[in-house]
C-alpha positions in Angstrom: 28.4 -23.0 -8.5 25.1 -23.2 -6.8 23.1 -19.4 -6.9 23.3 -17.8 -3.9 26.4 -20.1 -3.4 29.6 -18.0 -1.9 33.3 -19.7 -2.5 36.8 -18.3 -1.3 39.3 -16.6 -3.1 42.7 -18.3 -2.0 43.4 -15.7 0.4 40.4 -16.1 1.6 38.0 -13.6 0.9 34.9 -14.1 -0.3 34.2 -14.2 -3.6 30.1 -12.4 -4.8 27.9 -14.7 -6.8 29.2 -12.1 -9.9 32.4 -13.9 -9.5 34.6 -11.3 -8.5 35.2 -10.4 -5.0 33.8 -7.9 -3.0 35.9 -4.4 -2.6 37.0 -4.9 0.4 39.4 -5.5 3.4 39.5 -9.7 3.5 37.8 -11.3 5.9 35.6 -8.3 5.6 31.9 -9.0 5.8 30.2 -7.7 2.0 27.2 -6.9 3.2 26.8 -4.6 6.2 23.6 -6.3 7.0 21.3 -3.3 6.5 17.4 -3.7 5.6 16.9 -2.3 2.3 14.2 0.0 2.7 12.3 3.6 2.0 14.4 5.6 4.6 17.6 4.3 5.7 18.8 4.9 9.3 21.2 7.5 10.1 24.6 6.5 11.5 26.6 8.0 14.4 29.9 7.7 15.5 30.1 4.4 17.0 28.5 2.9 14.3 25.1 2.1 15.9 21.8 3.2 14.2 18.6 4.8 14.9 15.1 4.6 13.6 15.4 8.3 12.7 15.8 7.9 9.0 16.0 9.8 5.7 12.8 11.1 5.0 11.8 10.8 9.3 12.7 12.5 12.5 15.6 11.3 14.0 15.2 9.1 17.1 17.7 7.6 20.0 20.1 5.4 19.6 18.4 1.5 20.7 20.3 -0.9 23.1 22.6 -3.4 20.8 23.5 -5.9 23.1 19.9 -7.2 23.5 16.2 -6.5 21.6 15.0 -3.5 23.0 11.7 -3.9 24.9 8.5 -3.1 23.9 7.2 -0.5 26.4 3.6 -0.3 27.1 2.0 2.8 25.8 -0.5 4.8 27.1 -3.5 4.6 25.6 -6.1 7.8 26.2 -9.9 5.8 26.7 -11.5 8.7 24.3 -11.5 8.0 20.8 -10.0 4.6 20.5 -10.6 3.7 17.2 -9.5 -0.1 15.8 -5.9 0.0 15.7 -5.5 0.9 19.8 -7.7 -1.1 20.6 -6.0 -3.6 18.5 -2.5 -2.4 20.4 -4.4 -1.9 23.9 -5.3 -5.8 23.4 -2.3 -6.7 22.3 -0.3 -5.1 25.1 -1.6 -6.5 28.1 -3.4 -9.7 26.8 -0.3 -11.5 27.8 0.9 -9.8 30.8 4.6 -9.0 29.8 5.9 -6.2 29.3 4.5 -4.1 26.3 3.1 -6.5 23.8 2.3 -3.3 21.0 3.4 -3.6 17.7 7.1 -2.4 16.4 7.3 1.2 16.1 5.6 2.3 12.7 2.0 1.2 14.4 2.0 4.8 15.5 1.3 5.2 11.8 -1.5 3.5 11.4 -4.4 4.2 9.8 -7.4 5.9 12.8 -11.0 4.5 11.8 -13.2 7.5 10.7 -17.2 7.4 10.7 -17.3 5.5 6.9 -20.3 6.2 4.5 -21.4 2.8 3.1 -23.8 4.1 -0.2 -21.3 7.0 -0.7 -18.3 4.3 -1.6 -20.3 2.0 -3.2 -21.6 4.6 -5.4 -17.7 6.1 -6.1 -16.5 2.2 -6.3 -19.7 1.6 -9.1 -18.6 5.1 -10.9 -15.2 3.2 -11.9 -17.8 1.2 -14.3 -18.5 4.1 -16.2 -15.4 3.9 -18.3 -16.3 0.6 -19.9 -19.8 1.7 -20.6 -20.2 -0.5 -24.1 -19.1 -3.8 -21.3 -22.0 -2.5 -19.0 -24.6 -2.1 -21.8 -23.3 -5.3 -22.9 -23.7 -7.2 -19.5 -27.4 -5.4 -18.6 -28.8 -6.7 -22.3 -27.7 -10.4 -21.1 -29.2 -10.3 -17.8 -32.2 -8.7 -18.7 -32.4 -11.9 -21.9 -31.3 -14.2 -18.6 -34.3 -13.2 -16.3 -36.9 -12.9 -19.0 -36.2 -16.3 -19.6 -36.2 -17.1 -16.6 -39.5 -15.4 -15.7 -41.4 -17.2 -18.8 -40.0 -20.9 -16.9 -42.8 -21.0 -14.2 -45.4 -19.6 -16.7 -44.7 -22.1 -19.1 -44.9 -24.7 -16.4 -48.0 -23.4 -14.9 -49.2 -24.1 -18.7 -48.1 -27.5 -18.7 -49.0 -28.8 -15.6 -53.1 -27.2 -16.5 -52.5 -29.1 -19.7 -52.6 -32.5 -18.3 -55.9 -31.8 -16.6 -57.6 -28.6 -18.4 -61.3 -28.2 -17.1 -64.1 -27.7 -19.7 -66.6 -25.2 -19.7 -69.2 -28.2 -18.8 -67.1 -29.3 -16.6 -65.7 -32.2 -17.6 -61.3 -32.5 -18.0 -59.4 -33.5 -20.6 -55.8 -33.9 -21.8 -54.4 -30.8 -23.9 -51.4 -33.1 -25.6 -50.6 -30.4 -28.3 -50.8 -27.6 -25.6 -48.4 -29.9 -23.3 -46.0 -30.4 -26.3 -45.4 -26.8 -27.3 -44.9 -25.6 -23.3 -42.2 -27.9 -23.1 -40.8 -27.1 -26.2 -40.6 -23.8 -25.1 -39.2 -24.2 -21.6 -36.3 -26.2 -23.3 -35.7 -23.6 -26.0 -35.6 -20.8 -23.1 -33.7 -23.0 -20.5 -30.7 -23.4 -23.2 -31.3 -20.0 -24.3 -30.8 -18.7 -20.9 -27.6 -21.0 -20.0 -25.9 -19.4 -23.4 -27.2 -15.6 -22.7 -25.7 -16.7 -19.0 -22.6 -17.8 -20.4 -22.0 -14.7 -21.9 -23.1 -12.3 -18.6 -20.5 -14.3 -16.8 -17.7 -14.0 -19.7 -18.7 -10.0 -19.8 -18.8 -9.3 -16.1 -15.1 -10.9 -15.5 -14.0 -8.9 -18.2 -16.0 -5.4 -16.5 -14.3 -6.4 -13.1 -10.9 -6.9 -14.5 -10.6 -3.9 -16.9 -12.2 -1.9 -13.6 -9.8 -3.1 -11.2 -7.3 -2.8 -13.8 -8.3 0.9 -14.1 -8.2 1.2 -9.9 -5.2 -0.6 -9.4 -3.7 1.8 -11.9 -4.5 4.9 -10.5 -3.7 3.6 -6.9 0.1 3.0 -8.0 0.1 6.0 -9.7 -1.4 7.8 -6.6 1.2 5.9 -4.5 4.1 6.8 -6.5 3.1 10.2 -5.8 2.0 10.4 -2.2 3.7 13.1 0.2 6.9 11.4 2.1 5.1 12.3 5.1 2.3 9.7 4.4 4.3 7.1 4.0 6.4 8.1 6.7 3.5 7.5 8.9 1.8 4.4 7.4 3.1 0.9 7.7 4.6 -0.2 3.8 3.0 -3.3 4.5 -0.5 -2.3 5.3 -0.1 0.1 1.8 0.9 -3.4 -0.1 -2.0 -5.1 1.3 -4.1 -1.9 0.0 -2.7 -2.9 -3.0 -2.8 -6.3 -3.6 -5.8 -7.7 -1.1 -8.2 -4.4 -0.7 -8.3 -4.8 -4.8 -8.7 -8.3 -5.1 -11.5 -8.1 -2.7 -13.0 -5.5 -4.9 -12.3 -7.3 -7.8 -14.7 -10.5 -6.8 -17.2 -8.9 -5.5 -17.8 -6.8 -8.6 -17.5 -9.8 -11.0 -20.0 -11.8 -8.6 -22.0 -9.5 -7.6 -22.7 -6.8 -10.8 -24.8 -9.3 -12.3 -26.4 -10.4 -9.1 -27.4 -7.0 -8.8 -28.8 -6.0 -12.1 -30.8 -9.8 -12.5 -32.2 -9.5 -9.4 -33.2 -6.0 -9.4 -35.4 -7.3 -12.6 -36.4 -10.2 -11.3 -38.2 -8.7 -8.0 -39.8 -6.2 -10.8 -40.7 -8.7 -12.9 -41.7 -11.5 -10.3 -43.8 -9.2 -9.0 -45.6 -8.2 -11.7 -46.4 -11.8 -12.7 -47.7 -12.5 -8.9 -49.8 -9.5 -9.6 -50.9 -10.6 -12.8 -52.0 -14.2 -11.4 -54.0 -13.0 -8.1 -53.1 -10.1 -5.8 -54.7 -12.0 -2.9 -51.5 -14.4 -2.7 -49.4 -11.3 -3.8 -50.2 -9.5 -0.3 -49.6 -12.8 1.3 -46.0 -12.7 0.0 -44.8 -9.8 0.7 -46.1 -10.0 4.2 -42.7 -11.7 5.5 -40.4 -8.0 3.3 -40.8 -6.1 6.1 -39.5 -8.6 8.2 -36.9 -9.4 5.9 -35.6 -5.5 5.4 -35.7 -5.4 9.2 -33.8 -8.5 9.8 -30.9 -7.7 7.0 -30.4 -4.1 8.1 -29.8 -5.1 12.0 -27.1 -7.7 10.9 -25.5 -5.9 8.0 -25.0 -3.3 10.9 -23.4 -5.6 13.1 -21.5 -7.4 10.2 -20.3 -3.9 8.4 -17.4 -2.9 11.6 -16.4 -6.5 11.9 -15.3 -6.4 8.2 -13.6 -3.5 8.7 -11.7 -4.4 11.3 -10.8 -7.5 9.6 -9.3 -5.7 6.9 -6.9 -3.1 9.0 -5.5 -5.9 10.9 -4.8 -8.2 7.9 -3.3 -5.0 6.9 -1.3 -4.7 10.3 -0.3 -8.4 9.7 1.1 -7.6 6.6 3.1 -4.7 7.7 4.7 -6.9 10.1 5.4 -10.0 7.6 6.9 -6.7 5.6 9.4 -5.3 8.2 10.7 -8.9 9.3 11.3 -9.9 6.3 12.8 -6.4 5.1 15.1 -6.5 8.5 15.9 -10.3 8.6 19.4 -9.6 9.1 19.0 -7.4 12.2 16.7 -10.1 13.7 18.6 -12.7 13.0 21.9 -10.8 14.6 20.1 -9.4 17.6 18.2 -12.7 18.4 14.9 -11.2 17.9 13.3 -14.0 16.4 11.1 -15.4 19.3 9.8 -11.8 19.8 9.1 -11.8 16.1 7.1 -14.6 16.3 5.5 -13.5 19.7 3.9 -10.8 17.8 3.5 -12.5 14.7 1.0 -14.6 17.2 -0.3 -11.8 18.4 -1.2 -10.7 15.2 -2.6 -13.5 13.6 -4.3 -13.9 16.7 -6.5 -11.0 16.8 -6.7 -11.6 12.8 -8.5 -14.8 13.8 -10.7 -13.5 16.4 -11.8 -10.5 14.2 -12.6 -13.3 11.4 -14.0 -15.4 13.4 -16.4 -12.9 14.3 -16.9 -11.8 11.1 -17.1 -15.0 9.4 -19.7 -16.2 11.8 -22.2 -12.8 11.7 -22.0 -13.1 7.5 -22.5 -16.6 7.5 -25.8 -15.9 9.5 -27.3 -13.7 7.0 -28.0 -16.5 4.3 -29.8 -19.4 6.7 -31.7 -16.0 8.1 -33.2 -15.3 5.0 -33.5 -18.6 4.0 -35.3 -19.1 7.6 -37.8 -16.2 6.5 -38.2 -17.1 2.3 -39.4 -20.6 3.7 -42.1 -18.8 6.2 -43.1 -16.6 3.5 -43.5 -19.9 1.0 -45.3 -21.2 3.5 -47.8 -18.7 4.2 -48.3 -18.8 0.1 -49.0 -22.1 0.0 -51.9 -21.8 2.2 -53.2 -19.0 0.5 -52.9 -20.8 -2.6 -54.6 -24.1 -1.0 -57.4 -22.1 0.0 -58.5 -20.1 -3.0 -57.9 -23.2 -5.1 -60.4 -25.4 -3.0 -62.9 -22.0 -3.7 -62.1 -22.7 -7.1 -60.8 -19.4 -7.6 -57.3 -20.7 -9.1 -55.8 -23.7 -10.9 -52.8 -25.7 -9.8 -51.4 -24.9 -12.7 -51.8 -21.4 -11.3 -50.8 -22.5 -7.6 -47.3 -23.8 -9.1 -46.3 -20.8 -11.3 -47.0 -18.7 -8.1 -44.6 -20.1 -6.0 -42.0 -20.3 -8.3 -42.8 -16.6 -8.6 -42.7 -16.1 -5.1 -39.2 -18.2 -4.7 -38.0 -15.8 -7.5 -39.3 -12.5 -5.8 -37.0 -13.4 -2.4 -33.7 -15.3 -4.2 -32.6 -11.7 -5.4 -32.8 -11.1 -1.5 -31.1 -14.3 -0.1 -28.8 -14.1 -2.8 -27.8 -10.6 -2.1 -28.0 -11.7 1.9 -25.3 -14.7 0.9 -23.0 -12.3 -0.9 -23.3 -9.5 1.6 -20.1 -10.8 3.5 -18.0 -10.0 0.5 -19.8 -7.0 -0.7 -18.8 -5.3 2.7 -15.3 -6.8 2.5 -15.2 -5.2 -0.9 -16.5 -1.9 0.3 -14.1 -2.0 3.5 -11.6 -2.4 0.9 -12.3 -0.1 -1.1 -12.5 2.8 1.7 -8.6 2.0 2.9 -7.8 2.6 -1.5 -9.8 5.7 -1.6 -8.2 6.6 1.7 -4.9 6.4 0.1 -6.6 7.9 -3.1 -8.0 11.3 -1.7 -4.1 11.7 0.1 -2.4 14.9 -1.4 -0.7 13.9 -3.7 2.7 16.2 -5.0 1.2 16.4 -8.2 -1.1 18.7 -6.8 1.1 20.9 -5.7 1.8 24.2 -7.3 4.6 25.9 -8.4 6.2 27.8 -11.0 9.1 25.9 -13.7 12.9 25.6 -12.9 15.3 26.2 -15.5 17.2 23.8 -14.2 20.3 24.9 -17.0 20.5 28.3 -15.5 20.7 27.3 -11.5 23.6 28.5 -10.2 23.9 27.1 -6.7 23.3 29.4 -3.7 21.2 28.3 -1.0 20.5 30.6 2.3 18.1 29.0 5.0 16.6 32.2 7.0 15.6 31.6 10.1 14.3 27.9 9.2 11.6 26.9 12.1 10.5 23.4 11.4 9.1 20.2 13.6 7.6 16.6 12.6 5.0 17.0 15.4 3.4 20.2 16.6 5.3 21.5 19.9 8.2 19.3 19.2 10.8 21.8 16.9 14.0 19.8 15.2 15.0 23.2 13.4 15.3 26.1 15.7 15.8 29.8 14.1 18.3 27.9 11.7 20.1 30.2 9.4 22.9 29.2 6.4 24.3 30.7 4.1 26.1 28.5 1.2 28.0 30.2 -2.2 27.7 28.3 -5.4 30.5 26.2 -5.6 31.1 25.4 -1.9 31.9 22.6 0.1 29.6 22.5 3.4 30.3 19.8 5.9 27.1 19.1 8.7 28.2 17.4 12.1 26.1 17.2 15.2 25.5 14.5 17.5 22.6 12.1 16.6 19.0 14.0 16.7 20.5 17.2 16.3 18.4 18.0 13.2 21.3 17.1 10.2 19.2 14.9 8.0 16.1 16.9 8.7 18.2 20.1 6.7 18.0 17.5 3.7 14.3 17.1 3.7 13.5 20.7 3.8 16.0 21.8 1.1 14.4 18.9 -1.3 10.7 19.9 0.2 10.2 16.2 1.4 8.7 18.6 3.8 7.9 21.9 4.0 9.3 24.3 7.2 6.3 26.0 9.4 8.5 29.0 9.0 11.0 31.2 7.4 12.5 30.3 3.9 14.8 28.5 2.2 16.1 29.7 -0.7 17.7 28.9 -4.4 19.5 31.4 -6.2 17.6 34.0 -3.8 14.3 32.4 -4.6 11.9 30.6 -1.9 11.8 26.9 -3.2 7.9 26.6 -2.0 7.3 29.0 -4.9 9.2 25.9 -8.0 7.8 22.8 -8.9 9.0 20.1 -6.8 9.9 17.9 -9.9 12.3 20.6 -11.1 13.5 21.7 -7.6 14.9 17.9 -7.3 16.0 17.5 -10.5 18.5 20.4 -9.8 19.9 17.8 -6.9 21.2 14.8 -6.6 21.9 12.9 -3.5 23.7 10.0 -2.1 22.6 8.2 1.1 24.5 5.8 3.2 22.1 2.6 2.7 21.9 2.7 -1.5 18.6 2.0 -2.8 19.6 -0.2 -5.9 16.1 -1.8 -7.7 16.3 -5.5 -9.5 17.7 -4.3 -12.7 21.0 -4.3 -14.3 24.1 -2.6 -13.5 23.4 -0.1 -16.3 19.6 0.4 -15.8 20.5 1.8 -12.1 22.5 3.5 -12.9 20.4 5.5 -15.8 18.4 6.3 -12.8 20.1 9.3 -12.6 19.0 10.4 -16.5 16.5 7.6 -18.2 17.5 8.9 -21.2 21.4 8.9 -21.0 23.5 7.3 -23.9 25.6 4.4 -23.5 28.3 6.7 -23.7 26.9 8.9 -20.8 26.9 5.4 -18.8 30.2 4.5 -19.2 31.6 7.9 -18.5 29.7 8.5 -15.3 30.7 4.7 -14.5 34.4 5.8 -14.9 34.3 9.3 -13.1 32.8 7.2 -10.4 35.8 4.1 -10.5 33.0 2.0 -10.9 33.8 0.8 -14.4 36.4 -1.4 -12.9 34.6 -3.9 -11.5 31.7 -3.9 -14.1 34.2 -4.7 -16.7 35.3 -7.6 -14.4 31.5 -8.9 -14.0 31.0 -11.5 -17.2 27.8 -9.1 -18.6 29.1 -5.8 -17.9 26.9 -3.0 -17.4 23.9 -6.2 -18.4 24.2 -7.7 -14.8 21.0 -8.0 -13.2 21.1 -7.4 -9.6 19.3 -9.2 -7.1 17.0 -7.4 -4.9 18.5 -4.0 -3.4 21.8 -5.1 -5.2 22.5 -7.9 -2.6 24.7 -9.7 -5.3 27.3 -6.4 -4.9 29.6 -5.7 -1.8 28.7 -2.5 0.2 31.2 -0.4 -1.6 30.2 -2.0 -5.0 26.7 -0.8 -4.4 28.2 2.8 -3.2 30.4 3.7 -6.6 27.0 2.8 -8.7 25.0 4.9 -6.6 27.7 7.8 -7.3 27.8 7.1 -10.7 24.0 7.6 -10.8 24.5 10.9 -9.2 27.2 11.9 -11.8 24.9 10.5 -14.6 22.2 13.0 -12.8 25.0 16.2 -13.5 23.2 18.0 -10.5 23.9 21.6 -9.5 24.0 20.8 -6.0 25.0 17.6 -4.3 24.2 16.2 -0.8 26.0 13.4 0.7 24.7 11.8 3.7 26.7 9.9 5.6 27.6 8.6 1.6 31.0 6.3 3.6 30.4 5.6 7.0 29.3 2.1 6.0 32.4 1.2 4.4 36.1 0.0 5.2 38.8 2.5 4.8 40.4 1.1 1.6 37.2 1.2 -0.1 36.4 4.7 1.7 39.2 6.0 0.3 38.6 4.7 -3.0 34.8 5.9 -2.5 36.3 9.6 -1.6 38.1 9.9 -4.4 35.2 9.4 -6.9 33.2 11.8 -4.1 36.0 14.9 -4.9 35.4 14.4 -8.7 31.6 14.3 -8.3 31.7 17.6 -6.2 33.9 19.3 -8.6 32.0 22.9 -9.6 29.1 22.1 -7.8 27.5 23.1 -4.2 28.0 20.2 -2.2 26.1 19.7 1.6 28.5 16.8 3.3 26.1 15.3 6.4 29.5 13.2 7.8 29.8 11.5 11.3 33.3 10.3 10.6 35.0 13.6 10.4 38.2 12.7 8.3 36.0 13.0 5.7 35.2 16.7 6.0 38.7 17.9 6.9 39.0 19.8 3.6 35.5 21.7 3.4 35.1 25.4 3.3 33.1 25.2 6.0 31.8 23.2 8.7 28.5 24.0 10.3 27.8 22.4 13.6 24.6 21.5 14.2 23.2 20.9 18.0 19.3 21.1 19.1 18.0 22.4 15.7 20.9 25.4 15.8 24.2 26.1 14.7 26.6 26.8 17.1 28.9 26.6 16.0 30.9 27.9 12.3 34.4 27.6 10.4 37.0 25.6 8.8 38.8 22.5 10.3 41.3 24.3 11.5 39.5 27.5 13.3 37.2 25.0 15.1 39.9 22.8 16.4 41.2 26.0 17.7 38.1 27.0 19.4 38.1 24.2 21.5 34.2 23.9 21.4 31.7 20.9 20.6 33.5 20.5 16.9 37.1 20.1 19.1 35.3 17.4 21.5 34.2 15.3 18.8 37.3 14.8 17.0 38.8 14.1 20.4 36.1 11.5 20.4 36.8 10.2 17.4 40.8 10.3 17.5 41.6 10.6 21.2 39.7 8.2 22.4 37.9 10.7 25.1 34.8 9.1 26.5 31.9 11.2 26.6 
């Protein structure tokens, strides 16, 4: 069968490309069509979803029948850096209603004043660590342009040879004079293409091994970040950090290091030879620097924020690419795929103006100086025409000096021609240090967590917390949960649930109160030892493309195959891994798409049992499932909570019927407090939702 292929069982469900079908109900859809992603959307009772995710503030519940429309923000005229102006543009440059981007371009990045020379000199301190590959590259070029600098005196040599004056003033032809210079300009022209050969081998392997080192700690810094950062940066924009920013980076140091060094030495050395052969035409060319400084430092100016810009909205265009093709499902279903392209145009659009602009500015630099090294030759050549009818030089002389001259101002032009992708670079390499300089939870502080001796009470004490400032999701909130219990959370969308499971596992931390672990405030442990005390299962399950048994030894890298199998079975997982032909050695497509739903839900429990976690949260761990597999799912969920504190976020509340207690959440407070049965009897905003649910009431 084709990959990717499905074929019908003869009742006619479908059948996964492992070969076995899906658990369950036929007919039934495997895949519930949900973006794989960093935060998965909550899910309320009618089985709609919101962009308040795991890991984010909850939000409102979007129309489903059609794409909801982009509303046109208002945009303060203050302090509009790139990106509103970018929207601003974007929203009213075709007249329809709101033309911004999708939702996360609240996120992005805001332009600060940026400090050329001080990132330049950070992005050059990254050459320190291959100091032997520096030393290395610096001995080459200097070889290169001493070479190069003994060319035009050796020509100047030759070309006096031909017709050498006398001291009684007669000429003659200097053949063995004539013989050796050119010997010697062909024993230093090969000399200098072999020491070049070897700058150009050494600087691609200084630019690799540094961007190597950057890229490294960029990941690294990444894989750390606070969720809060990512939260509020596009995931595309950080991949183009990542992959575009560095490439930039990377070609500009392997052109442009030995550009740098050779023509730092060659204006030195140039220099000195025009000195050396007559200081009169030396005045005369350097006349035109001044002009030349002026001219490059106006357009570099001009050229610098254009760059910039360029960058952020490739970076905006990539974030875009990123959550279509994340959510292709859900634009597919909802029809959304003019509007994706609308703003894909959009987009690209301003992507094009911005480099247009861009490309046009740093393509004037080189004809500029180019414009202004042919003035200055000019001005030299008169000189020189002069002092050598006065007989004051030779032509010999004349010659060398302009090649001098040419080689004083190519450092210049050449630096002028690769200034467009030394600022692209340098705009690059301020969005990586941006990302860079983020806190990072490694830098965090706190004291260890025997995680062997936690016992499993939590108590939240008058828990004040908000996403933005004047906007509170947690109000006053107070809890107080036993080792060992069962805690069911219910509350209507927004009403702060998910929000209790990012403070507890300090994805962020509350503005005031305390939550606490055994009667200890959690800001005072280690947030690596604070989560591995916890395990959690989420709705959407975040499966990665490996096998069957490598996600699941997500829970414990360093579980035995023994471990596996027995957190596979305690899950009712092993069932269908036996079934699949490789066992626990089936690679799974990306986010597991090769599974069914529920498949994808018993491996993320058997990850959690794997994890043997002194407190368990479930978050809405069934609501995107059938019933039969539901109740298959619950049953491995009662074995997995078995002696442990378990926190049940549940919208569908036959889930939660047996829990010691059910807190009801509303507006960032509970209001309400008890078992199934006491708060059916209290006839309050737990009683109206399971009319909801199993009355059919309207609300």
């Amino acid at each position: 069968m084709p990959k990717g292929k499905k074929e019908k069982a003869p009742n006619g469900t479908d059948i996964t490309p492992n070969g076995i079908p899906p658990i369950q109900n036929p007919g039934q859809e495997p895949d519930n069509g949900a973006p794989a992603g960093n935060v998965p959307p909550n899910s309320v009772p009618n089985g709609k979803t919101t962009h308040g995710s795991f890991g984010s503030p909850e939000g409102k519940v979007p129309n489903e029948k059609t794409a909801p429309p982009r509303r046109k923000r208002r945009i303060p005229t203050d302090d509009l850096d790139d990106n509103e102006l970018l929207k601003r543009r974007m929203a009213e440059g075709r007249g329809g209603p709101g033309r911004g981007g999708p939702p996360m371009m609240r996120g992005m990045i805001k332009e600060k004043p940026k400090d050329l020379w001080k990132t330049a000199k950070r992005l050059f301190s990254y050459l320190g660590s291959a100091k032997l590959l520096v030393l290395g590259l610096l001995v080459m070029t200097l070889l290169t342009t001493a070479a190069t600098l003994a060319g035009p005196a050796l020509q100047g040599i030759a070309i006096d040879s031909i017709l050498h004056k006398n001291p009684d003033g007669t000429f003659s032809f200097l053949w063995e004079r004539l013989v050796l210079s050119l010997l010697g300009m062909v024993a230093i022209y090969i000399a200098s293409s072999a020491f070049t050969y070897l700058a150009n081998i050494w600087s691609a392997k200084l630019s690799q091994n540094t961007v190597y080192r950057m890229r490294a700690e960029l990941f690294e810094r990444i894989s750390y970040l606070h969720i809060k950062f990512i939260d509020s940066h596009r995931h595309g924009d950080l991949m183009s950090r990542m992959t575009n920013d560095v490439d930039n980076i990377s070609m500009a140091i392997s052109s442009s290091i030995a550009s740098l060094f050779s023509g730092a030495i060659t204006l030195v050395g140039s220099l000195v030879m025009m000195l050396y052969y007559s200081p009169i035409m030396t005045l005369a060319a350097i006349v035109i620097i001044p002009l030349t400084v002026f001219s490059s430092t106006k357009l570099s100016s001009i050229m610098r924020k254009y760059f910039v810009r360029q960058q952020r909205v490739l970076g905006s265009l990539n974030g875009h690419i990123e959550e279509i093709v994340t959510g292709y499902k859900t634009v597919m279903a909802y029809g959304y795929e003019d509007k994706a392209i609308e703003e894909f145009d959009d987009y690209s659009n301003e992507l094009r103006r911005v480099g247009i602009t861009a490309s046009v500015f740093g393509g004037l630099m080189g004809p500029m100086m180019n414009v202004i090294g042919n003035l200055g030759f000019l001005i030299v050549a008169v000189t020189g025409g002069v002092l050598a009818l006065n007989g004051a030089i030779t032509i010999g002389v004349i010659q060398a000096f302009i090649q001098y001259s040419k080689q004083f101002t190519r450092p210049l032009t050449e630096i002028a021609n690769q200034y467009s992708s030394i600022i692209t670079a340098v705009a690059g390499a301020e969005r990586v240090f941006e990302i860079m300089d983020a806190p990072s939870e490694r830098d965090d502080s706190g004291e260890p967590l025997d995680v062997s001796s936690v016992r499993g009470d939590l108590s939240f004490e008058d828990v004040q917390f908000s996403y933005k400032p004047g906007e509170p999701v947690l109000k006053g909130f107070d809890l107080e949960v036993k080792a060992g219990q069962k805690i069911a959370i219910v509350g209507r969308t927004g009403a702060g649930k998910t929000t209790i499971v990012n403070l507890l596992l300090r994805f962020y931390d509350i503005d005031s109160g305390a939550i606490k672990l055994d009667g200890r405030d959690i800001r005072t442990i280690k947030k690596s030892d604070l989560r591995s005390a916890i395990a959690i299962v989420l709705q959407d399950t975040i499966l990665f493309s490996d096998t069957i048994g490598g996600n699941i030894k997500f829970g414990k890298l360093d579980a035995t195959e023994e471990q596996l199998r027995k957190a596979a079975a305690t899950a009712e997982a092993d069932t269908f891994i036996d079934r699949l032909p490789q066992g626990y050695e089936t690679l799974l497509t990306e986010s597991g798409s090769n599974l069914s739903q529920g498949q994808r839900q018993l491996l993320s429990i058997a990850r959690a049992v794997l994890a043997d976690p002194k407190i368990l949260i479930l978050d809405e761990a069934t609501s995107s499932v059938d019933t039969r597999t539901e109740m298959q799912i619950q049953q491995a969920m009662i074995r997995l909570m078995q002696g442990r504190t378990s926190l049940i976020i549940a919208h569908r509340l036959s889930t939660i019927r047996d829990a010691d207690k059910i807190i009801v959440v509303e507006n960032g407070r509970i209001v309400e407090s008890g078992n199934h049965e006491e708060l059916l009897a209290a006839k309050g905003v737990y009683y109206n939702l399971y009319q909801t649910q199993f009355k059919g009431i309207q609300t």
